[in-house]
C-alpha positions in Angstrom: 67.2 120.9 87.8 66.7 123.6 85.3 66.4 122.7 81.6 67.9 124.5 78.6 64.6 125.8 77.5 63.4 127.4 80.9 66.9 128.5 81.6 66.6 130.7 78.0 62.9 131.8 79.4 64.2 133.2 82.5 67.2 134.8 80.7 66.8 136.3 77.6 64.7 139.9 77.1 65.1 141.0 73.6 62.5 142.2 72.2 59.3 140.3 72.0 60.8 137.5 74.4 59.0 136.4 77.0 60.6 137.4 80.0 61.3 140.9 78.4 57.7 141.4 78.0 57.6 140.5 81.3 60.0 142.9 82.6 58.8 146.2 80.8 55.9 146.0 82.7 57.4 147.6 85.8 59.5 150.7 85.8 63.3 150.1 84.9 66.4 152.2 86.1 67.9 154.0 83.3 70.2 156.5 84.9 71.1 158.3 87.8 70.0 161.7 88.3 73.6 163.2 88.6 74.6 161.7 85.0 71.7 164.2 83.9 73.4 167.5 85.7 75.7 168.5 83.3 76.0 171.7 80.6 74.3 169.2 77.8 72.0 166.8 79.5 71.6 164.1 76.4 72.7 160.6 77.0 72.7 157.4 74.8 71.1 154.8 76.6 70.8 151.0 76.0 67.9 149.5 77.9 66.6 145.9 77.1 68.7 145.6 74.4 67.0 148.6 72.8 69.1 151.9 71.8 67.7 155.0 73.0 68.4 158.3 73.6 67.4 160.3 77.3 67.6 163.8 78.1 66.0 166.8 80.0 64.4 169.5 79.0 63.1 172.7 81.1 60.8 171.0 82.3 61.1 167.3 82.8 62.7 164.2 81.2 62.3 162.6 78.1 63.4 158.7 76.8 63.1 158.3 72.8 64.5 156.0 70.3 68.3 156.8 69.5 68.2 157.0 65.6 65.9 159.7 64.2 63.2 158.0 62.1 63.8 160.7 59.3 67.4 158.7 58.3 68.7 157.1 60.9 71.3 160.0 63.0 72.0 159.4 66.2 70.3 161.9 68.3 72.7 161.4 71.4 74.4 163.9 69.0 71.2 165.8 68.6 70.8 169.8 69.7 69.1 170.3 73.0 66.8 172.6 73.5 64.5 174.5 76.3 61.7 171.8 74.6 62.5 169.2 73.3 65.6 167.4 70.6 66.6 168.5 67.0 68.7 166.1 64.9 71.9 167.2 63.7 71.6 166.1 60.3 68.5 167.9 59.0 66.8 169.8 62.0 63.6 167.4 62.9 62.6 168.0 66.5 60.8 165.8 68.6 59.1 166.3 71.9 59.0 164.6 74.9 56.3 162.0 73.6 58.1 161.5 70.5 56.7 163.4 68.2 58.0 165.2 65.3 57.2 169.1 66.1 59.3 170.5 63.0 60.8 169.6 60.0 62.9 172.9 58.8 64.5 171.3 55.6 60.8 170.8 53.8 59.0 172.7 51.9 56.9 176.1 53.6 53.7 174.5 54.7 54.7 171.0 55.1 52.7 168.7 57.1 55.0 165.8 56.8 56.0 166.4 60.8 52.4 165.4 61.5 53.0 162.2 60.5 55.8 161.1 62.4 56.6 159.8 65.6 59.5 158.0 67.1 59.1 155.2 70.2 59.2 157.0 73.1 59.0 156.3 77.0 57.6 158.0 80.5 60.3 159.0 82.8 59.8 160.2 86.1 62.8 160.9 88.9 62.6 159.0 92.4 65.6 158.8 94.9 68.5 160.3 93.0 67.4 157.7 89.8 65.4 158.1 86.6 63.3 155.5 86.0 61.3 154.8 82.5 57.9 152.5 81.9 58.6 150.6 79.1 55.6 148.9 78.5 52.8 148.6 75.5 51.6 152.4 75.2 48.1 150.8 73.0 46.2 152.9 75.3 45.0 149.5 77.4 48.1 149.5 80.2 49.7 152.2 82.2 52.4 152.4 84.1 52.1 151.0 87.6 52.2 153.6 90.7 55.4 153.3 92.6 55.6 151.0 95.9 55.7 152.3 99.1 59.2 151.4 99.5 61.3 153.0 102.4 63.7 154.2 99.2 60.9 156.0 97.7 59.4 157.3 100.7 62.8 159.1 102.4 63.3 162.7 102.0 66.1 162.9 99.7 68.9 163.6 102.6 68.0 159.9 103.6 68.9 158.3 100.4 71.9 157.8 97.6 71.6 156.5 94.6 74.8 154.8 92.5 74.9 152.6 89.5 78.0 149.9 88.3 78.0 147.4 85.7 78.4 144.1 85.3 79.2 141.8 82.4 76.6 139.2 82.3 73.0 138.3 82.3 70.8 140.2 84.5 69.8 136.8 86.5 72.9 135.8 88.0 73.8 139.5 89.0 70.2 139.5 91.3 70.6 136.2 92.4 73.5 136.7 94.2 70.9 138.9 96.0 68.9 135.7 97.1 72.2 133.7 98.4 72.8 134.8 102.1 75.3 131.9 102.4 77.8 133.2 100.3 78.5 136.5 102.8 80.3 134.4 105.4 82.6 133.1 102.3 82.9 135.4 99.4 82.9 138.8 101.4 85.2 136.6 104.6 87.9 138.9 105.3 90.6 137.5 108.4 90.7 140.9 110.3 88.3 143.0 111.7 88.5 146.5 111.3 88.1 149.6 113.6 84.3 149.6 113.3 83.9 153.4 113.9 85.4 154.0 110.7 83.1 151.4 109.1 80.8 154.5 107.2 79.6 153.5 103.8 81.4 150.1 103.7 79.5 147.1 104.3 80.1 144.2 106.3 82.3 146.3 108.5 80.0 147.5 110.8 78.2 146.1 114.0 74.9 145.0 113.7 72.3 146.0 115.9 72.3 145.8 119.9 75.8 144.4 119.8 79.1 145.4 119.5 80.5 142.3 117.9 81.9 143.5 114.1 79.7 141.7 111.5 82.6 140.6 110.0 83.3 138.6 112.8 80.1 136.9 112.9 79.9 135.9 109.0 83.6 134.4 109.7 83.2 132.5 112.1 79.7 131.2 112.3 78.9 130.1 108.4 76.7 127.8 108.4 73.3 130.0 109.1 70.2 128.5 108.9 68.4 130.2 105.7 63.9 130.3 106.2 62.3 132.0 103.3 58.9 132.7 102.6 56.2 134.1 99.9 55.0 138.0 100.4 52.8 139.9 99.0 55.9 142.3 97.4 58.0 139.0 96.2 59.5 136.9 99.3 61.5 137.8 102.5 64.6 135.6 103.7 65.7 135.3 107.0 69.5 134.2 108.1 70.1 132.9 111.0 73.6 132.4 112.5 73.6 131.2 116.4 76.0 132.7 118.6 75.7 131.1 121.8 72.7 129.4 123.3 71.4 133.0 124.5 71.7 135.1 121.6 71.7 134.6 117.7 72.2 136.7 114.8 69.2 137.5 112.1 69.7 139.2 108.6 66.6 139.9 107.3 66.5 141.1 103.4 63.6 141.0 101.0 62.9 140.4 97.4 61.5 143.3 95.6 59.4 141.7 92.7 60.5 141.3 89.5 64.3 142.4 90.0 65.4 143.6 93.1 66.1 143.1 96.7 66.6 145.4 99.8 69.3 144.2 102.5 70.8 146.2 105.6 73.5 148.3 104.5 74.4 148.2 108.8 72.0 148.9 112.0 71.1 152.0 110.2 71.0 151.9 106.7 69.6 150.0 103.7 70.3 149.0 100.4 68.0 148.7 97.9 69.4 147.6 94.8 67.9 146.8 90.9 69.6 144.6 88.7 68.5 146.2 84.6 69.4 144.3 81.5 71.5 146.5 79.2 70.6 143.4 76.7 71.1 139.5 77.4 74.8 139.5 78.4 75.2 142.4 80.6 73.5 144.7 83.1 73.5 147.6 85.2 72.7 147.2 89.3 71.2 150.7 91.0 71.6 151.2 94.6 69.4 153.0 97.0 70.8 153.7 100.3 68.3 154.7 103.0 69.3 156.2 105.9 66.8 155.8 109.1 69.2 157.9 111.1 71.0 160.8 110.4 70.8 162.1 106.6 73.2 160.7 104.1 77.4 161.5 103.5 76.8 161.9 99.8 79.9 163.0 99.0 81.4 160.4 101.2 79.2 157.8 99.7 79.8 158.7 96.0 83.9 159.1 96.3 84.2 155.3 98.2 82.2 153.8 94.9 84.4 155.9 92.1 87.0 154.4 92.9 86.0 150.8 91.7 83.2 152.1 89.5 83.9 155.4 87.9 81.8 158.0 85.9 80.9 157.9 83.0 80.5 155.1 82.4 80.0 153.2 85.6 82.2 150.6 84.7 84.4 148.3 87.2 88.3 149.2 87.2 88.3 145.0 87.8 87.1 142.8 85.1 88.1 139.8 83.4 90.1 140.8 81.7 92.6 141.7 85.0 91.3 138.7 86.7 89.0 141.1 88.9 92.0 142.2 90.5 92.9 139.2 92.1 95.9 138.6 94.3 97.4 135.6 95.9 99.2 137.0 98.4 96.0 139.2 99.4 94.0 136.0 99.6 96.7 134.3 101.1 96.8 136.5 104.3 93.7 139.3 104.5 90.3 138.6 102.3 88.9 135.0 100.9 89.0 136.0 97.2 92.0 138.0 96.9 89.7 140.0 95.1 90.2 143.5 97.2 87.7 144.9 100.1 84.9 146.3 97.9 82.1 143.6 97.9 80.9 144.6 94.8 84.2 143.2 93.6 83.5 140.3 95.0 80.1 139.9 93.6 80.9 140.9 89.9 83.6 137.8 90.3 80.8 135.4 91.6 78.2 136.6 88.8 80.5 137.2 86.0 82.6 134.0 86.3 79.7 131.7 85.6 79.9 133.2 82.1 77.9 136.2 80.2 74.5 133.5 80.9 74.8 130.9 83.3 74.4 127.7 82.4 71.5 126.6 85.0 71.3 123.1 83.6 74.8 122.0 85.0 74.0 123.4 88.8 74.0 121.3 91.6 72.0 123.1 94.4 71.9 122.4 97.9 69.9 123.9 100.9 71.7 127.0 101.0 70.1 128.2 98.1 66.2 127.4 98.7 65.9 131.3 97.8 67.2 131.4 94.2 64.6 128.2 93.9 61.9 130.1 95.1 62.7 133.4 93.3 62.6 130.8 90.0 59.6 129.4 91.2 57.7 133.3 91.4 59.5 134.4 87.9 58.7 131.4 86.1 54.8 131.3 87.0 54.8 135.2 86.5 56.1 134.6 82.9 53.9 131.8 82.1 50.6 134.1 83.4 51.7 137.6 81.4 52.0 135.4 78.2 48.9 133.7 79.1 47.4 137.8 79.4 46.8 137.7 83.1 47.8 140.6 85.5 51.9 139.9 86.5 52.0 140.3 90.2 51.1 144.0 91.6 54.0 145.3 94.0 52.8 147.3 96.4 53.7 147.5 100.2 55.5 149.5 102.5 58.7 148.5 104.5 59.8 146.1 103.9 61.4 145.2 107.0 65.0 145.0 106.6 67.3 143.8 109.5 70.4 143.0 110.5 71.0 142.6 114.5 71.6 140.3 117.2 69.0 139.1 119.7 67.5 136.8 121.9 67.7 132.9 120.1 64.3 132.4 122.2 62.6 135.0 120.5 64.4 136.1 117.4 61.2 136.5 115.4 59.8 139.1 117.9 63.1 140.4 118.0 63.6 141.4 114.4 60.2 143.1 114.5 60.5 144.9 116.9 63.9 146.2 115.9 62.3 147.7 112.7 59.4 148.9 114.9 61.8 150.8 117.5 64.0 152.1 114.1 60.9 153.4 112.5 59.7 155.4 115.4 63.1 156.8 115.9 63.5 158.1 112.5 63.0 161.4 111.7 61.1 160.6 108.7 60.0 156.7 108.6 57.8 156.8 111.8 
């Protein structure tokens, strides 16, 4: 059972809060590289419950505090140029590291711009997303290298990268990652479509080395057996779902420590996904998709997501506020929820109707959901160390290993391996 107080641990990552601290030691998401392409690449940001302000110069990308520290503008309305931001209201201009560079409205000579500097974070681009290190710049920590994740390692024609948001705590939105259960009730649907028109939609494919459509399997065998274990990157789950004595069904995704998890998109594809506070009662998830086969349908890709989650903002066309979309009829005759076909939809219902922060005190788990207690288990000690001024866990590994197939019930451990072993050295860049 969790109490009140670790409940609010976990949760909350304002500013000087525990978990937050926490957090900012790893690079976050902040926006997708295609939000950045436009005539006047400024954006206003909230990150962490902090208000910021990202853009791109010639040369790279810059993350700064949103109010300029002369009087308070907002320099999301700022003048961008080749080098940097100018505020509106009197002209300062600041540089990617936050510093003041001029301050036109002073007196001939002035030194006051010497003086001042805003916050300010590193940004670097990886996988169609701009990430930003918001940790202590005291000169005593720097950022961390990236993993060797497959999403970072694929040439970009192997990967996609989308965004959505969600209305609640950045907590429940991952663990719905950790909760391989819920698939074969929450994403059911009571037909099975044509599976060669399955691209970019999951849970409508086949899995690997079968023909069987995956949304047969999750309907009708739904009580999988769940193993989950510690790694050296966060944990990996394995979900088994028996077919016949002969041959059984394995899902093998992966937590990504501190916030995110990779699953198999279908036999070909992955899905890496973050889940970023925006502040304590909502979030943003960011989607990788990695592509072991042929290079990525962007366009294809991008269009199938608008429709639910449209630019600018990102924001779901379902909310509560519509009752995520939900239709009797619908869930009387075609999916479970009644909710539509776009899982995401699905999900934003599951995470979203437990409130803006979950009340974890008044759970009642079973043995289903021996991931989320593990994933507790890991975030709870990491916590406890950072506070304590140890090292939070270093995430560094290739892979992982993600896998969704049917095989041999005998020998589905060599089976999975193997899978990712032949994929790898079939790829035309993984191998």
């Amino acid at each position: 059972m969790i109490s009140r107080e670790q409940n609010e641990l976990m949760t909350r990552i304002g500013a000087g809060t525990p978990a937050g601290k926490l957090l900012r030691r790893y690079w976050q998401p902040v926006a997708l590289v295609d939000e950045m392409k436009g005539e006047r690449p400024v954006k206003a940001v909230r990150l962490f419950g902090e208000n910021l302000v990202l853009y791109r110069t010639a040369t790279s990308y810059s993350l700064i505090q949103r109010h300029c520290p002369h009087r308070g503008a907002d320099l999301a309305y700022g003048r961008i140029e080749p080098d940097g931001l100018r505020c509106s209201f009197h002209g300062w201009k600041f540089d990617g590291a936050g510093k003041c560079v001029e301050t036109p409205a002073e007196p001939e000579g002035s030194r006051l711009c010497e003086h001042i500097k805003t916050v300010s974070y590193p940004v670097v681009e990886k996988s169609g997303i701009l990430f930003a290190w918001l940790g202590e710049s005291n000169g005593k920590e720097q950022a961390p290298a990236f993993p060797h994740f497959d999403c970072f390692v694929a040439p970009d024609a192997y990967t996609f990268a989308f965004k959505g948001y969600w209305d609640c705590n950045w907590l429940q939105a991952l663990e719905v990652g950790i909760d391989p259960a819920h698939a074969s009730w929450l994403h059911k649907y009571f037909e099975d479509e044509d599976t060669a028109g399955s691209y970019g939609k999951q849970f409508r494919g086949v899995p690997a080395d079968s023909d069987l459509p995956i949304s047969k399997v999750l309907r009708e065998y739904d009580r999988p057996e769940i193993r989950v274990e510690r790694t050296d990157y966060g944990m990996r789950l394995q979900t088994l779902r028996r077919i016949s004595d002969a041959q059984t069904h394995v899902r093998v995704t992966n937590i990504l420590f501190p916030q995110a998890f990779v699953i198999p998109m279908n036999a070909e594809m992955t899905i890496t996904q973050f889940h970023v506070p925006v502040d304590d009662t909502g979030c943003y998830w960011y989607s990788i998709f990695t592509s072991f086969g042929a290079p990525v349908d962007k366009e294809t890709m991008r269009n199938q997501r608008l429709k639910t989650y449209p630019a600018p903002d990102y924001k779901p066309i379902f909310s509560r506020s519509n009752s995520w979309g939900f239709n009797a009829e619908e869930q009387r005759s075609q999916t479970f929820t009644g909710m539509g076909f776009d899982i995401n939809i699905h999900d934003q219902f599951a995470c979203e109707s437990q409130g803006v922060i979950a009340d974890r005190t008044k759970e009642n788990l079973g043995s289903s959901d021996k991931g989320i207690v593990l994933y507790r288990r890991l975030l709870m000690d990491a916590i406890r160390k950072n506070e304590a001024g140890e090292q939070p866990p270093v995430v560094d590994a290739m892979g992982p290993p993600t896998i969704d197939g049917i095989g041999p019930s005998t020998k589905i451990d060599e089976y999975w391996k193997s899978a990712d072993e032949k994929r790898r050295k079939q790829s035309q860049w993984a191998a």
